[in-house]
MIVO-164084 format. One line per field, with one value per residue (C-alpha): residue number from 0; chain; x, y, z; residue in one letter. Coordinates in pm, whole numbers, plus 50000, padded with zeros to 5 digits. Layout:
BEGIN
i <- NUM / ...
ch <- A / ...
c1 <- X / ...
c2 <- Y / ...
c3 <- Z / ...
aa <- a / ...
This chain:
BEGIN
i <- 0 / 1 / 2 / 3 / 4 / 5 / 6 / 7 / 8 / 9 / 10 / 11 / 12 / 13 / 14 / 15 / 16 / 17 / 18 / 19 / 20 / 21 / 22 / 23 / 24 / 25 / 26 / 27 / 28 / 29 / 30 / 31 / 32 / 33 / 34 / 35 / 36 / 37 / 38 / 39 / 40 / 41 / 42 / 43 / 44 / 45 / 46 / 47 / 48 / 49 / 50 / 51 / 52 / 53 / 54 / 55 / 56 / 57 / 58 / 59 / 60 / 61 / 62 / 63 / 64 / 65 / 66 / 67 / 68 / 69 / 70 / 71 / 72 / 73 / 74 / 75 / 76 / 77 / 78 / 79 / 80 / 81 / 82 / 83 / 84 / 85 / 86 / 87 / 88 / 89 / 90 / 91 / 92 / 93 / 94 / 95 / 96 / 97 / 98 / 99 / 100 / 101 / 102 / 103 / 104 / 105 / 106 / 107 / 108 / 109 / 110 / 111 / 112 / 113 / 114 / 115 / 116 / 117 / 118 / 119 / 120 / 121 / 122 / 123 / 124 / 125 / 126 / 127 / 128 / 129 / 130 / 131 / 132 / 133 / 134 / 135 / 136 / 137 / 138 / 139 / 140 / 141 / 142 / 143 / 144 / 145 / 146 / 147 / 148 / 149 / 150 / 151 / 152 / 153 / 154 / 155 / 156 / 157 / 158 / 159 / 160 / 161 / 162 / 163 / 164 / 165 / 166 / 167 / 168 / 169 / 170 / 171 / 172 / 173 / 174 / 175 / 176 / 177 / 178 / 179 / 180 / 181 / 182 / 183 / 184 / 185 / 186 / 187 / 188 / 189 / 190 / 191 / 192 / 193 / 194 / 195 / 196 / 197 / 198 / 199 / 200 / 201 / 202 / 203 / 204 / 205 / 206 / 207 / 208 / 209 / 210 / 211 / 212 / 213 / 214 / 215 / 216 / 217 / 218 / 219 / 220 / 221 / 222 / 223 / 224 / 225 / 226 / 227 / 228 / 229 / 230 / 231 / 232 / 233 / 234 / 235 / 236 / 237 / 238 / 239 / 240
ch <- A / A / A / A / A / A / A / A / A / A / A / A / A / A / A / A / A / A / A / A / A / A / A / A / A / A / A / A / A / A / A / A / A / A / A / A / A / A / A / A / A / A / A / A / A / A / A / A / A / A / A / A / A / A / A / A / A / A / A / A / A / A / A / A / A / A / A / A / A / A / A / A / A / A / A / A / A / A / A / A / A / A / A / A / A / A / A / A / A / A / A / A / A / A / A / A / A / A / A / A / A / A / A / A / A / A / A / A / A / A / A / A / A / A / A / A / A / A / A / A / A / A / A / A / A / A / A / A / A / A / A / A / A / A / A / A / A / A / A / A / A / A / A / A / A / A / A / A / A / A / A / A / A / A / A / A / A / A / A / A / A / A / A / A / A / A / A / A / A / A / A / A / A / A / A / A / A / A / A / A / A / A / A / A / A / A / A / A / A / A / A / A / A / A / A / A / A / A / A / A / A / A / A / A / A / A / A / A / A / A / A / A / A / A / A / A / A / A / A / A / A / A / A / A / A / A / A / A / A / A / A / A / A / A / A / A / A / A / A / A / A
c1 <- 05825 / 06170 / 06302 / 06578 / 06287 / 06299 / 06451 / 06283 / 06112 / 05847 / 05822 / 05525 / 05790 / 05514 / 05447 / 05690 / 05971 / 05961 / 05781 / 05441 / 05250 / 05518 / 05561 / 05190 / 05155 / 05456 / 05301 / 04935 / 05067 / 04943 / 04614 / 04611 / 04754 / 04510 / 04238 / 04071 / 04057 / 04332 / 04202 / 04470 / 04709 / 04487 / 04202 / 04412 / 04595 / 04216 / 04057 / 04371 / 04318 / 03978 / 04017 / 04384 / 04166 / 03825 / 04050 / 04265 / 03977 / 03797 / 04084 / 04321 / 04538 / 04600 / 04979 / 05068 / 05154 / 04888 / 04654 / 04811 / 04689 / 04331 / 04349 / 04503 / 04200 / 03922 / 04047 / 04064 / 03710 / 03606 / 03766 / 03619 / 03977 / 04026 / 04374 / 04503 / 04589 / 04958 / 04909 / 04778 / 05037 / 05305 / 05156 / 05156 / 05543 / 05625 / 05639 / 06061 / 06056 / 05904 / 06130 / 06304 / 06228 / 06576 / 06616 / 06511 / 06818 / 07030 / 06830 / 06779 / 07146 / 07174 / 06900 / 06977 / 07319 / 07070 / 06764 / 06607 / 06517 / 06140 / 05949 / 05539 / 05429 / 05143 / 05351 / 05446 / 05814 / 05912 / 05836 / 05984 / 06318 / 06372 / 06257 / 06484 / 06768 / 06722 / 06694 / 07027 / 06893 / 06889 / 06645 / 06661 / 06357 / 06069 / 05719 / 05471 / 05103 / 05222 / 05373 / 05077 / 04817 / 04613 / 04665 / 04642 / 04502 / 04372 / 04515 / 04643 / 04946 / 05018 / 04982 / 05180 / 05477 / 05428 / 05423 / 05757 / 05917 / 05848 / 06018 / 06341 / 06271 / 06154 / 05788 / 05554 / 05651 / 06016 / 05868 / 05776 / 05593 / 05656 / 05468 / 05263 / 04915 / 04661 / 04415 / 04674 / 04899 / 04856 / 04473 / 04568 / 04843 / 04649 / 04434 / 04757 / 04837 / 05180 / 05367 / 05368 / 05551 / 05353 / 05628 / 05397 / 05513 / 05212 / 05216 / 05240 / 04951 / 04569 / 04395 / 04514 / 04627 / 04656 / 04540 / 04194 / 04037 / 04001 / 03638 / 03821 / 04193 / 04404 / 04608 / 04968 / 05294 / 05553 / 05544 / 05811 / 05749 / 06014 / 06248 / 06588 / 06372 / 06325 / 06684 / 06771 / 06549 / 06754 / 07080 / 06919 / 06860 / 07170 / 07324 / 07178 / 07279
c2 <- 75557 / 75580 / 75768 / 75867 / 76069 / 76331 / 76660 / 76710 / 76531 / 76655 / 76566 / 76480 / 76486 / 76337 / 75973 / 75973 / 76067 / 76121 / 75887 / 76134 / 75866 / 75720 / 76058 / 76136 / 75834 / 75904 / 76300 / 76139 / 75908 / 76132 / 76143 / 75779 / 75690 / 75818 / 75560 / 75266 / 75117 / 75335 / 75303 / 75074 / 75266 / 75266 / 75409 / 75696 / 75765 / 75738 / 75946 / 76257 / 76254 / 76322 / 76623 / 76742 / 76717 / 76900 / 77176 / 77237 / 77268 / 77488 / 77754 / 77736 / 78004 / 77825 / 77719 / 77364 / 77396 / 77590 / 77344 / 77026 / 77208 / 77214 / 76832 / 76771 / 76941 / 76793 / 76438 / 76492 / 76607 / 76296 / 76079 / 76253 / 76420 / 76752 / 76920 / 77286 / 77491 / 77460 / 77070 / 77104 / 77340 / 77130 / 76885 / 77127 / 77166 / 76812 / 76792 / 76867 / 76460 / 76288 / 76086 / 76053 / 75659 / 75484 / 75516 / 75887 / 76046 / 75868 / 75823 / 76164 / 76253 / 76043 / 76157 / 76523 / 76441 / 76348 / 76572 / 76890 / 76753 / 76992 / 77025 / 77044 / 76962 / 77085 / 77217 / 77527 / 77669 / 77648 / 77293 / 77191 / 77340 / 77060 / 76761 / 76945 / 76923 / 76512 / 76467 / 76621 / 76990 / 76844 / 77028 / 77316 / 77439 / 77403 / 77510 / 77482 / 77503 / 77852 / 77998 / 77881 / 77957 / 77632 / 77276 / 77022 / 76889 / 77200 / 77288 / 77624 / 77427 / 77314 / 77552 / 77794 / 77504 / 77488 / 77860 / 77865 / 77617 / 77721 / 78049 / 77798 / 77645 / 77313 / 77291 / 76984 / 76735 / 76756 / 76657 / 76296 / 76377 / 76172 / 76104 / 75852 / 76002 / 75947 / 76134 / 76466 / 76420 / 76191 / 76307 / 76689 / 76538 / 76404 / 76649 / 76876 / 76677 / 76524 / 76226 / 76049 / 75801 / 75615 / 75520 / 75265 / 75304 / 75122 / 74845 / 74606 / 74757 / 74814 / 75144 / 75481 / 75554 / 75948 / 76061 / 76024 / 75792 / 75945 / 75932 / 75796 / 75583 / 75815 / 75633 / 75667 / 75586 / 75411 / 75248 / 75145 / 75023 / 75279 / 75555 / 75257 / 75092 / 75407 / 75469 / 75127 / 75138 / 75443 / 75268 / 74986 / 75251 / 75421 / 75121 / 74957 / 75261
c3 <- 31845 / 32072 / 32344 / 32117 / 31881 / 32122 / 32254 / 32597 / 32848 / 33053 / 33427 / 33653 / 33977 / 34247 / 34196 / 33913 / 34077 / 34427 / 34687 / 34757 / 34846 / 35107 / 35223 / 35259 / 35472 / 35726 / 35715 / 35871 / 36089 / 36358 / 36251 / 36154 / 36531 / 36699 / 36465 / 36667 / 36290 / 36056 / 35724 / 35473 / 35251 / 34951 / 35106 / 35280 / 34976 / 34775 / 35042 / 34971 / 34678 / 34678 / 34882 / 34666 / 34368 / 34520 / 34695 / 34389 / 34151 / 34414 / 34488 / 34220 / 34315 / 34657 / 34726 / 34742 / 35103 / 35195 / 35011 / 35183 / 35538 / 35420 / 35345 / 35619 / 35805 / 35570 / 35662 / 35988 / 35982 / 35807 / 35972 / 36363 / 36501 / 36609 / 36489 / 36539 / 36235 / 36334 / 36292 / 35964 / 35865 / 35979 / 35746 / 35468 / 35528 / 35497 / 35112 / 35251 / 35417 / 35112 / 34981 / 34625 / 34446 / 34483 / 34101 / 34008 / 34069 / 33914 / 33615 / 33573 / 33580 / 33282 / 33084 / 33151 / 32906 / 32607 / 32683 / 32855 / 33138 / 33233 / 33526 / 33511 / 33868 / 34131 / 34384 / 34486 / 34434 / 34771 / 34881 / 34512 / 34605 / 34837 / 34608 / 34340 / 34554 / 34677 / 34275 / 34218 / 34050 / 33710 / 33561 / 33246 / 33299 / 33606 / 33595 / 33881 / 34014 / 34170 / 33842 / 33597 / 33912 / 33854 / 33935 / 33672 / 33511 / 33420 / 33042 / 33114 / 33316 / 32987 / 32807 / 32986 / 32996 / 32604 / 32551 / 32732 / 32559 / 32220 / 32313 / 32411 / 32019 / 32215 / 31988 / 32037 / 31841 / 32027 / 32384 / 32590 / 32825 / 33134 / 33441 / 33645 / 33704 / 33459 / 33604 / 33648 / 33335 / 33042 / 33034 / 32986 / 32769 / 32517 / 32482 / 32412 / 32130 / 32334 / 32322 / 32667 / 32865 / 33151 / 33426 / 33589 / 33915 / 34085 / 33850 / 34150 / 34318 / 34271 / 34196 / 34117 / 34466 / 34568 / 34227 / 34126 / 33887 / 33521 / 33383 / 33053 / 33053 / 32820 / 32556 / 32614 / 32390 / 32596 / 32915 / 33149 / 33560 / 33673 / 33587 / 33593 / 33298 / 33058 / 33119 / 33040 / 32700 / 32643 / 32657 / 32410 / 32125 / 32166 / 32116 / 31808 / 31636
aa <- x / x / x / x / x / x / x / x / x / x / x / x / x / x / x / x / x / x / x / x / x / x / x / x / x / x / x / x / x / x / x / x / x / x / x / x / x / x / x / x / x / x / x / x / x / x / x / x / x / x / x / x / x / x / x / x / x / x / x / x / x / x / x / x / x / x / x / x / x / x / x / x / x / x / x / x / x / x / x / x / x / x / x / x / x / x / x / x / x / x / x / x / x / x / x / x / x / x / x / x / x / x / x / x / x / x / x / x / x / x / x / x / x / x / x / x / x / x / x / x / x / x / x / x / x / x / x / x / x / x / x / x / x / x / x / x / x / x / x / x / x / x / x / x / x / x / x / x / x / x / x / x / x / x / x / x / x / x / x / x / x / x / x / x / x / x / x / x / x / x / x / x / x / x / x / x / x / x / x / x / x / x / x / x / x / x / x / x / x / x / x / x / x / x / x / x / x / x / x / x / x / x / x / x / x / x / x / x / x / x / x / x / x / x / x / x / x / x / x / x / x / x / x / x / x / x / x / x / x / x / x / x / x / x / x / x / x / x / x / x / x
């Protein structure tokens, strides 16, 4: 299988190609502050993703931002703090500050010459205007939590992403699907009957960070550490044409 076999790629966008789990630490900082002992980043970034996961599977419907409050409020329950609603909610705004990874933008303004470049992410269409916009806006085509009204990895994300597409004549066998999360992505992937590209990001690192661990590893196709290395693998077909 190559890069090259395909038409479109899919994007996960948080953890694949902006920073969420950099930007969810800066965004607790003033919960984590106020902690005699602040748990380490992995067990923060474990401990949001258990209540992402519970809160999106509970109230589907909910808006990203609006959902990113209630974390911020269930962790400060756990963890013994008292917050205002206007705390949690400027939490929920702060998907705006999370940062890009050094190499997404420019990667993606390369791909977006040789492929539809697609967007399948949890987030709602407000807060995504502003990780669009540090990526460069080089998408064709962006679907979110908001538009499908569930979070993945529920199916019907993909589904309604695949039902779209077709109607663009972008079928199945023409996508990669590319993304970072196991537990949110390559999962609901598989069972779609996709192609899929892990970009490793945490390769370094231990765990599964601020997604959850999936009851079963899905199987994926390709697998590159960041966005710079697909792009370079890219590069490599093209030229041994």
């Amino acid at each position: 299988m190559k890069l090259s076999d395909f038409k479109a790629l899919t994007f996960d966008v948080y953890g694949t190609l902006i920073d969420w789990e950099s930007g969810m630490v800066a965004g607790l900082k003033p919960l984590t502050d106020q902690m005699a002992q602040p748990p380490s980043r992995n067990q923060l970034l474990e401990a949001h993703a258990f209540h992402e996961s519970t809160t999106q599977a509970q109230t589907p419907a909910k808006r990203y931002s609006d959902l990113l409050a209630t974390v911020y409020r269930r962790l400060a329950e756990e963890w013994g703090i008292t917050v205002t609603w206007d705390e949690c909610r400027t939490y929920g705004a702060s998907v705006e500050h999370w940062p890009a990874f050094p190499d997404s933008a420019e990667a993606l303004s390369y791909l977006k010459d040789h492929f539809k470049l697609v967007v399948l992410s949890n987030i709602d269409n407000v807060s995504f205007t502003f990780s669009d916009a540090r990526l460069g806006k080089p998408f064709h085509a962006i679907y979110t939590a908001e538009d499908a009204g569930s979070y993945k990895p529920a199916q019907r994300n993909f589904d309604y992403m695949l039902t779209n597409l077709a109607r663009m004549g972008i079928g199945k066998s023409d996508i990669l699907h590319t993304a970072e999360s196991m537990f949110h992505d390559h999962g609901p992937a598989n069972l779609a009957g996709l192609s899929n590209c892990w970009i490793y990001r945490r390769h370094a690192d231990t765990g599964f960070g601020a997604t959850m661990t999936p009851k079963d590893m899905p199987r994926y196709d390709l697998m590159y550490h960041s966005m710079a290395d697909l792009v370079e693998a890219h590069k490599a077909e093209l030229s041994a044409i």
